[in-house]
GUPAKOL-857114 format. One line per field, with one value per residue: x, y, z of N, C-alpha, C, O in turn; chain; residue number from 1; residue in one letter. Coordinates in pm, 1 decimal, m for minus. Atoms other than C-alpha are relative to their C-alpha. Layout:
nc1 <- (X, ...)
nc2 <- (Y, ...)
nc3 <- (Z, ...)
cac1 <- (X, ...)
cac2 <- (Y, ...)
cac3 <- (Z, ...)
cc1 <- (X, ...)
cc2 <- (Y, ...)
cc3 <- (Z, ...)
oc1 <- (X, ...)
oc2 <- (Y, ...)
oc3 <- (Z, ...)
chaine <- (A, ...)
num <- (NUM, ...)
residu <- (A, ...)
//
This chain:
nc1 <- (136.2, m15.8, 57.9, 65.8, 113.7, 85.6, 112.0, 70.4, m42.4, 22.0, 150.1, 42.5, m44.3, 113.3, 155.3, 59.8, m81.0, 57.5, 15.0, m137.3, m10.5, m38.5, m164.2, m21.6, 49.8, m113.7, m46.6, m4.6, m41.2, m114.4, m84.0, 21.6, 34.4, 31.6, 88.0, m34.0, 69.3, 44.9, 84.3, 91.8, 106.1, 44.9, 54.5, 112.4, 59.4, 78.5, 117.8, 97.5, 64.8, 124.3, 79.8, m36.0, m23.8, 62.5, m5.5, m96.1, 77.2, m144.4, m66.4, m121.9, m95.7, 12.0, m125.3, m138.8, m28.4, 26.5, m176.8, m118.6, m13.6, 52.4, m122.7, m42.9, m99.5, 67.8, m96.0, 17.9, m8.5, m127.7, m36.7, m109.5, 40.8, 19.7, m101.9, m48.8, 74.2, m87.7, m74.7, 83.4)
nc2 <- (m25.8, 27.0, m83.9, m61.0, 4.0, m77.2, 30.2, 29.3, 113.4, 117.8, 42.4, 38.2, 96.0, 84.0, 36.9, m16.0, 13.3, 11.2, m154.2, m4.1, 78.4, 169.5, m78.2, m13.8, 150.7, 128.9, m92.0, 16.2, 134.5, 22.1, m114.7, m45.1, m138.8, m80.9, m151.7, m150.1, m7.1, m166.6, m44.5, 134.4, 25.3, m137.0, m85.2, 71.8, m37.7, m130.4, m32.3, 74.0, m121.9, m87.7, 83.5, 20.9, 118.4, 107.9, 143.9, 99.6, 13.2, 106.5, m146.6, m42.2, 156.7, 112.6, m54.6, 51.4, 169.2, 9.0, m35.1, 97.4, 140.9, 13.6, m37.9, m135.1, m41.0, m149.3, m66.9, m61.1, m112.5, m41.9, m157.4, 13.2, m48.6, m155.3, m83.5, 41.5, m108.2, m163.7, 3.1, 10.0)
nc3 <- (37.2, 109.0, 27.7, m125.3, 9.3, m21.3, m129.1, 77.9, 63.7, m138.1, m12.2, 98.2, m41.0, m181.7, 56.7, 166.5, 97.9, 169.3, 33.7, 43.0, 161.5, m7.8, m13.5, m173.5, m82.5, 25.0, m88.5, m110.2, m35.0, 12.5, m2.6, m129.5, 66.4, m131.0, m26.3, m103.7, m107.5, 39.8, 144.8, m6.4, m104.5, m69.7, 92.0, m18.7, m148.6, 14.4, 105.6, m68.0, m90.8, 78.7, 28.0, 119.1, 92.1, m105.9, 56.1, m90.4, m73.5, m123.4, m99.9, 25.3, m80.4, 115.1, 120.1, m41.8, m3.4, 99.3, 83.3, m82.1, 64.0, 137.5, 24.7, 27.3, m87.1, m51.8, m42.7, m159.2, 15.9, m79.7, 33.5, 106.8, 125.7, 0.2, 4.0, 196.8, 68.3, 8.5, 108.9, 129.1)
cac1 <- (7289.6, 7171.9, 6885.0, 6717.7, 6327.0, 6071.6, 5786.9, 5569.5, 5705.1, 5723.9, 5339.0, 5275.9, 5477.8, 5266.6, 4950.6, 4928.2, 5214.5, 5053.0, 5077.5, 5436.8, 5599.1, 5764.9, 6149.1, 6073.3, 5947.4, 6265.4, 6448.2, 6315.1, 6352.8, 6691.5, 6860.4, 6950.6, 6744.3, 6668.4, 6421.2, 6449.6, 6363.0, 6315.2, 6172.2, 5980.5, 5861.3, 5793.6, 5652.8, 5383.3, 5314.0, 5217.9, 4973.7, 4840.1, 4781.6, 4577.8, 4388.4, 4561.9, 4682.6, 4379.7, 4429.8, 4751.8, 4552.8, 4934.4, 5058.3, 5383.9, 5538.5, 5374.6, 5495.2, 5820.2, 5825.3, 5675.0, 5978.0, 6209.2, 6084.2, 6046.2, 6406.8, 6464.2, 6703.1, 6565.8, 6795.1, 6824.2, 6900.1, 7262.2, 7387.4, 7696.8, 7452.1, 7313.0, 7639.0, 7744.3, 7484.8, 7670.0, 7881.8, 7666.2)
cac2 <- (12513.2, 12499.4, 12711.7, 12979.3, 12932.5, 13200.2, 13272.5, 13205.1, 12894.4, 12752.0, 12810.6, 12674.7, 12359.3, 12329.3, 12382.3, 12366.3, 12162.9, 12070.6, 12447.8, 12405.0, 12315.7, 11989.5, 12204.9, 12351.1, 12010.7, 11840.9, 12165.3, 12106.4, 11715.0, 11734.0, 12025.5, 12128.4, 12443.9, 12693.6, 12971.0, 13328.9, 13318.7, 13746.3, 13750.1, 13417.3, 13334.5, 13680.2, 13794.3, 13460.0, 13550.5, 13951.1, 13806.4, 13546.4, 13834.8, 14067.7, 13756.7, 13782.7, 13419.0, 13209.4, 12900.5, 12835.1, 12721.6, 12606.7, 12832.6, 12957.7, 12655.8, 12402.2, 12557.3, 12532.6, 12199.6, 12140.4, 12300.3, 12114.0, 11758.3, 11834.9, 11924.6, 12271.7, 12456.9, 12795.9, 13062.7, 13286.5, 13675.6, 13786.4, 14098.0, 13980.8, 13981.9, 14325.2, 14465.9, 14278.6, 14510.9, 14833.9, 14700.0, 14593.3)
cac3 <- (8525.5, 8180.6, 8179.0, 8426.8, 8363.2, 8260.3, 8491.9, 8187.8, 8114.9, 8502.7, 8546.2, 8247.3, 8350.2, 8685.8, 8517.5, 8146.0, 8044.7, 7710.5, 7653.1, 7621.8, 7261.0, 7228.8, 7237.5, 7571.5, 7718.8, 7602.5, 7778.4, 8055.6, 8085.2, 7955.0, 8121.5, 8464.9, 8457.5, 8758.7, 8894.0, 8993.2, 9355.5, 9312.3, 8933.3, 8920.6, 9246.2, 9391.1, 9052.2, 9120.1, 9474.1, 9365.5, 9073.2, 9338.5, 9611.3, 9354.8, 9214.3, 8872.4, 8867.8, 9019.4, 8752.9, 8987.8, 9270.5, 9525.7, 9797.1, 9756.6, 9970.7, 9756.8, 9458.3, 9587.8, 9654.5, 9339.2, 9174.0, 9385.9, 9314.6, 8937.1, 8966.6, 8947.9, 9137.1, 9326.3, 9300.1, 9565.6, 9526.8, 9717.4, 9797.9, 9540.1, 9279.1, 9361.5, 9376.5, 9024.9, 8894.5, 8929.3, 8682.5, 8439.3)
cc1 <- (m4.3, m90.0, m93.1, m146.2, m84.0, m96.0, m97.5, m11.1, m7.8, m140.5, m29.8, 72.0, m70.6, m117.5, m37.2, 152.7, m59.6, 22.5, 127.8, 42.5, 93.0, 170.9, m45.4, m27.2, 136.0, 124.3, 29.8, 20.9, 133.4, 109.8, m13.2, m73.6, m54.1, m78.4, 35.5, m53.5, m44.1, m88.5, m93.5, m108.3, m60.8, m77.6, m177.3, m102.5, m95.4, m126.9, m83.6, m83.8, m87.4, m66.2, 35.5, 64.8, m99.7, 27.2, 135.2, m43.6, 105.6, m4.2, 127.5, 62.3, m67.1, 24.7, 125.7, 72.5, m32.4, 138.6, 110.5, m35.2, m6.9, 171.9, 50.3, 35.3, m81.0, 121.9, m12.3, 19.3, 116.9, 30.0, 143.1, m78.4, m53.4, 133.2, 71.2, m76.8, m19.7, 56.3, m58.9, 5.7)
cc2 <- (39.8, 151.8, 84.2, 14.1, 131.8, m2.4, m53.7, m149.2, m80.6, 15.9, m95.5, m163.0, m50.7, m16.3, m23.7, m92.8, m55.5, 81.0, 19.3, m108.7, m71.6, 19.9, 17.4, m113.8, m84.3, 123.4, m19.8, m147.2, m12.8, 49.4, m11.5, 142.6, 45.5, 125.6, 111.6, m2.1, 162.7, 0.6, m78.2, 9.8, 115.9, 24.7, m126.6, 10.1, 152.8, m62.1, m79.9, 149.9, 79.8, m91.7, 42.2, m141.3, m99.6, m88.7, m29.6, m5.8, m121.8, 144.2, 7.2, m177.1, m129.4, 0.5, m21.9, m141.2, m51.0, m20.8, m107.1, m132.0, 3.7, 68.2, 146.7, 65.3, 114.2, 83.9, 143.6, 126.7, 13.5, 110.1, m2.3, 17.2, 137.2, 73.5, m50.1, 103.8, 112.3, m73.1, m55.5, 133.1)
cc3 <- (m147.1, m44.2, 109.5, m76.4, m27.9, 31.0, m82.8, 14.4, 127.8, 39.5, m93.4, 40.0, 113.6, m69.5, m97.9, m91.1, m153.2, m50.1, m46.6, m143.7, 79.1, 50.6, 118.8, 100.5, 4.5, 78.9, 137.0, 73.9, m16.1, 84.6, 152.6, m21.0, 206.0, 4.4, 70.5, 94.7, m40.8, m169.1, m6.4, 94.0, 43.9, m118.5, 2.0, 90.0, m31.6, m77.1, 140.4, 96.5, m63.2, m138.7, m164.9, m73.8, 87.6, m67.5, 84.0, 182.5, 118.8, 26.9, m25.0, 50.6, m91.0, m98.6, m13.2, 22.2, m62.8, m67.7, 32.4, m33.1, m116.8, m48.8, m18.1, 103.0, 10.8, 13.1, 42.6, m49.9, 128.8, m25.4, m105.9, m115.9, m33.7, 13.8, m140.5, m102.3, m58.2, m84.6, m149.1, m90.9)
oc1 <- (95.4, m50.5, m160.4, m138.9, m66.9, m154.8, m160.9, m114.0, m56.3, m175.4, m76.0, m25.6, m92.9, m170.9, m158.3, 192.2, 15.4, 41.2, 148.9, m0.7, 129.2, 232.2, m39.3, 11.4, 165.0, 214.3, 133.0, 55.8, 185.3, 216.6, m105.9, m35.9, m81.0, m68.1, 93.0, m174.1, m134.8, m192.8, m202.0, m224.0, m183.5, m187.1, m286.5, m223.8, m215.1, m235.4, m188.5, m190.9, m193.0, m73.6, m65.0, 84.1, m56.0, 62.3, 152.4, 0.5, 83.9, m35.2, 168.5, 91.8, 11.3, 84.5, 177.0, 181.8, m2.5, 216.4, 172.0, 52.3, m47.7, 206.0, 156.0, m32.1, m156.2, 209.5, m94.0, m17.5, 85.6, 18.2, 188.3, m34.2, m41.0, 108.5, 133.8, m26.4, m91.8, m44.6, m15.8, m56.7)
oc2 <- (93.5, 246.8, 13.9, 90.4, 206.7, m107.4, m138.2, m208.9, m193.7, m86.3, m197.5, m237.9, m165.3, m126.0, m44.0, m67.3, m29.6, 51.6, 96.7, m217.9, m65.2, m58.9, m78.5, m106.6, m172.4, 60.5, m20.0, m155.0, m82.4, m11.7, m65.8, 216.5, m18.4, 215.8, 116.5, 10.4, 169.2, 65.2, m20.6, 50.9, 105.8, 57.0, m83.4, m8.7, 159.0, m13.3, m29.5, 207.4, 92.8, m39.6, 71.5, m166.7, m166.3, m169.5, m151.4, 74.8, m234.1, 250.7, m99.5, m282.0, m206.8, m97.8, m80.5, m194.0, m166.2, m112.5, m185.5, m182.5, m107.5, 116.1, 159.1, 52.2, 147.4, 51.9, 222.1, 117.7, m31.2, 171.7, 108.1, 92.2, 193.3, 194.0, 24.8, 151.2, 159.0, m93.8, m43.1, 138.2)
oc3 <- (m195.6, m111.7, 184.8, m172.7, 68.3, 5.0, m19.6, 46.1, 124.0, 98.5, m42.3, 41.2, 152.7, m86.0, m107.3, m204.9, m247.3, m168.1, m139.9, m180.5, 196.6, 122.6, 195.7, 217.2, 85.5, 134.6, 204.2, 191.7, 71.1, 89.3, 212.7, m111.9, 307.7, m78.7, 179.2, 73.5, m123.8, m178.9, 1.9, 85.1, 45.8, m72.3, m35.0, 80.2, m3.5, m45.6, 180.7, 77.3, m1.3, m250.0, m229.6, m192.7, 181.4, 18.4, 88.9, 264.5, 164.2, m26.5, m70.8, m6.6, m145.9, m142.5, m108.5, 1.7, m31.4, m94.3, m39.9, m103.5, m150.4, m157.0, m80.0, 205.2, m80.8, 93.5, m5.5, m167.1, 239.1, m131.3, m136.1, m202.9, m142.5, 19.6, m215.5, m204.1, m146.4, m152.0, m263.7, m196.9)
chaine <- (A, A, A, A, A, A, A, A, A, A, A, A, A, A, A, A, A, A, A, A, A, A, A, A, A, A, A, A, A, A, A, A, A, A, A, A, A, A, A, A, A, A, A, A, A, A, A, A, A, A, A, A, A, A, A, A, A, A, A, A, A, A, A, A, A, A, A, A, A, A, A, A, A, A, A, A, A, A, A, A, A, A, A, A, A, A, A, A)
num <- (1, 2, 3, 4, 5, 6, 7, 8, 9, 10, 11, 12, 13, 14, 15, 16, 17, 18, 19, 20, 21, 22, 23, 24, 25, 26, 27, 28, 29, 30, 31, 32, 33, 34, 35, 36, 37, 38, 39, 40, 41, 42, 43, 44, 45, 46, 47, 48, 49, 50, 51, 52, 53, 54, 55, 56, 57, 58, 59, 60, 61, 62, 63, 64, 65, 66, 67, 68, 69, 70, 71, 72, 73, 74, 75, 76, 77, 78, 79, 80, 81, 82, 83, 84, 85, 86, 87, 88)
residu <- (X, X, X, X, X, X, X, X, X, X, X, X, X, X, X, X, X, X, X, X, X, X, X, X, X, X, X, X, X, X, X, X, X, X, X, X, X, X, X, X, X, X, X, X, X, X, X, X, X, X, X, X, X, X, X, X, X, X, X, X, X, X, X, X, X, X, X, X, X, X, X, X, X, X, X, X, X, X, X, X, X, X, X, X, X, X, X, X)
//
């Protein structure tokens, strides 16, 4: 994986890609790139629930499958990475 996605930047790809400069477009066509299931998606789901992101007008699961045919890997949250953490 090349690049892990910011939540900014994957709305903005569902709904506004124009919004994105010409570098992140070629990023994201070029690159294997992947989303934070925990930072990303969850952080889309809270704004949806308290009506802070209505211009993305998909349910979580269509979102997802969005992502997924547009190539982008979902990555998951493991208790290996919460325990990598302590050592940070």
């Amino acid at each position: 994986m090349d690049f892990i996605i910011d939540t900014q930047i994957l709305i903005w790809s569902v709904i506004y890609p124009n919004k994105l400069s010409s570098k992140v477009r070629e990023i994201l066509e070029n690159n294997s790139n992947g989303v934070s299931q925990i930072r990303s998606l969850y952080e889309v789901a809270i704004k949806q629930k308290i009506g802070k992101l209505s211009e993305l007008d998909l349910s979580m699961s269509d979102l997802i499958n969005c992502l997924l045919k547009d190539g982008f890997e979902i990555l998951s949250l493991k208790n290996v990475h919460i325990e990598a953490y302590e050592r940070i």
